[in-house]
One Martini backbone bead per residue (centre of mass of N, CA, C, O) as a GRO file, in nm:
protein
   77
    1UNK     BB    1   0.100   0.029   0.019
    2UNK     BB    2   0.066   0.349  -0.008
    3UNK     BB    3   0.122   0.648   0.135
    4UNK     BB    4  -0.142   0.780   0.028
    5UNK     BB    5  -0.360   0.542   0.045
    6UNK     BB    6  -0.357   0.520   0.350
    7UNK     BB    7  -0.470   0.832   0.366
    8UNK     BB    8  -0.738   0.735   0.227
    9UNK     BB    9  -0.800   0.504   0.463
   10UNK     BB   10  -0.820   0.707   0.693
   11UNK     BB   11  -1.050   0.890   0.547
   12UNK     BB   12  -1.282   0.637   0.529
   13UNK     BB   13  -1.337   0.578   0.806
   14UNK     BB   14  -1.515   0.589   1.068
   15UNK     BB   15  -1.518   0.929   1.132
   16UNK     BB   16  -1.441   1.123   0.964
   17UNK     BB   17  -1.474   1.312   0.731
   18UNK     BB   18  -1.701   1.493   0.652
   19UNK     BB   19  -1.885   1.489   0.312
   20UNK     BB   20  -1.871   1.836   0.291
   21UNK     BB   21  -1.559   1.943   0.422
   22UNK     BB   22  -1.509   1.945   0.722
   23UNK     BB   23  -1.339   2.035   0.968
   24UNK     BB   24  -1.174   1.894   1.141
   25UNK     BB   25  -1.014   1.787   1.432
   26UNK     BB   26  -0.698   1.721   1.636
   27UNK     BB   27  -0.800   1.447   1.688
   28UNK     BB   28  -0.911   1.383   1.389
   29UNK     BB   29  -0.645   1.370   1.243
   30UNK     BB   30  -0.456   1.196   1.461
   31UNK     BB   31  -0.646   0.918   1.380
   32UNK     BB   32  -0.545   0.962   1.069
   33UNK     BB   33  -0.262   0.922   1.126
   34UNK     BB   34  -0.215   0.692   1.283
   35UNK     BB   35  -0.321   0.498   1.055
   36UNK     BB   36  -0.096   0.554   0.849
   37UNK     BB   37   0.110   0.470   1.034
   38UNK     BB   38   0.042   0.185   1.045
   39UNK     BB   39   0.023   0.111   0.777
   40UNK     BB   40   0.318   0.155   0.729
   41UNK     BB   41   0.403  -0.057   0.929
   42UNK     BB   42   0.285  -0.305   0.805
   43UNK     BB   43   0.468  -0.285   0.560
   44UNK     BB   44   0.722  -0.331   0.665
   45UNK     BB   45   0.687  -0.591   0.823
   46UNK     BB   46   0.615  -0.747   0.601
   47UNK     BB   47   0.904  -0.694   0.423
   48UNK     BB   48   1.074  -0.825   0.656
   49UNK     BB   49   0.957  -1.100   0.693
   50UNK     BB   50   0.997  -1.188   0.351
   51UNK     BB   51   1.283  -1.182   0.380
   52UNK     BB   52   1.344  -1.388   0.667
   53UNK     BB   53   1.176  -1.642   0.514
   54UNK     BB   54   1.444  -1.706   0.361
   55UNK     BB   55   1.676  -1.934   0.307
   56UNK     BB   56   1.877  -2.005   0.410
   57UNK     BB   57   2.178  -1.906   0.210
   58UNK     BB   58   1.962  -1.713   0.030
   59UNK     BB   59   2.122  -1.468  -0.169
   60UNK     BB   60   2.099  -1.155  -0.132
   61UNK     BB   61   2.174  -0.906  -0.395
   62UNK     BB   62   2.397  -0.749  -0.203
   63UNK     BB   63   2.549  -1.069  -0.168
   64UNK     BB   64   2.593  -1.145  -0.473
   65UNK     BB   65   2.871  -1.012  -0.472
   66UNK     BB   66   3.056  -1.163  -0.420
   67UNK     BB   67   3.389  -1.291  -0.442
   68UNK     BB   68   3.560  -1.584  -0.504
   69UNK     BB   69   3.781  -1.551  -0.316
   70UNK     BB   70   3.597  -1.565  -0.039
   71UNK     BB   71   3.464  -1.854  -0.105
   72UNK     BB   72   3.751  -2.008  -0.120
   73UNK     BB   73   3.854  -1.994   0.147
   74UNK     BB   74   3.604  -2.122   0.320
   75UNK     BB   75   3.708  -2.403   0.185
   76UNK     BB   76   3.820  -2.651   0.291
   77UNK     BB   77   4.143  -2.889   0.239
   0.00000   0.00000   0.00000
């Protein structure tokens, strides 16, 4: 979920702003953000999780530059 859709997602909820464009209230804003906060924090935490669910072993993109040397020296002779 993107960063804007989520602000459009906690202006959806239930007790939102008004339908005709009335100013909200300092609570009904901060609720309005802390939504959107979640929203950002639960997809960071999906994100971190499937990250952390490759297979040991299966190197992410930034590991996968090792280079031949590093990986020969590590293995018994």
């Amino acid at each position: 979920m993107s960063h804007d859709s989520a602000h459009d997602e906690a202006r959806r909820e239930p007790g939102g702003a008004a339908a005709d464009g009335a100013p909200t209230g300092p609570v009904q804003q901060m609720e309005e953000l802390m939504a959107a906060l979640n929203a950002d924090l639960s997809q960071l935490d999906a994100e971190l999780q499937s990250s952390a669910d490759r297979a040991p072993g299966t190197p992410s993109p930034a590991s996968s530059r090792t280079s031949e040397g590093d990986r020969s020296s590590s293995r018994p002779s």
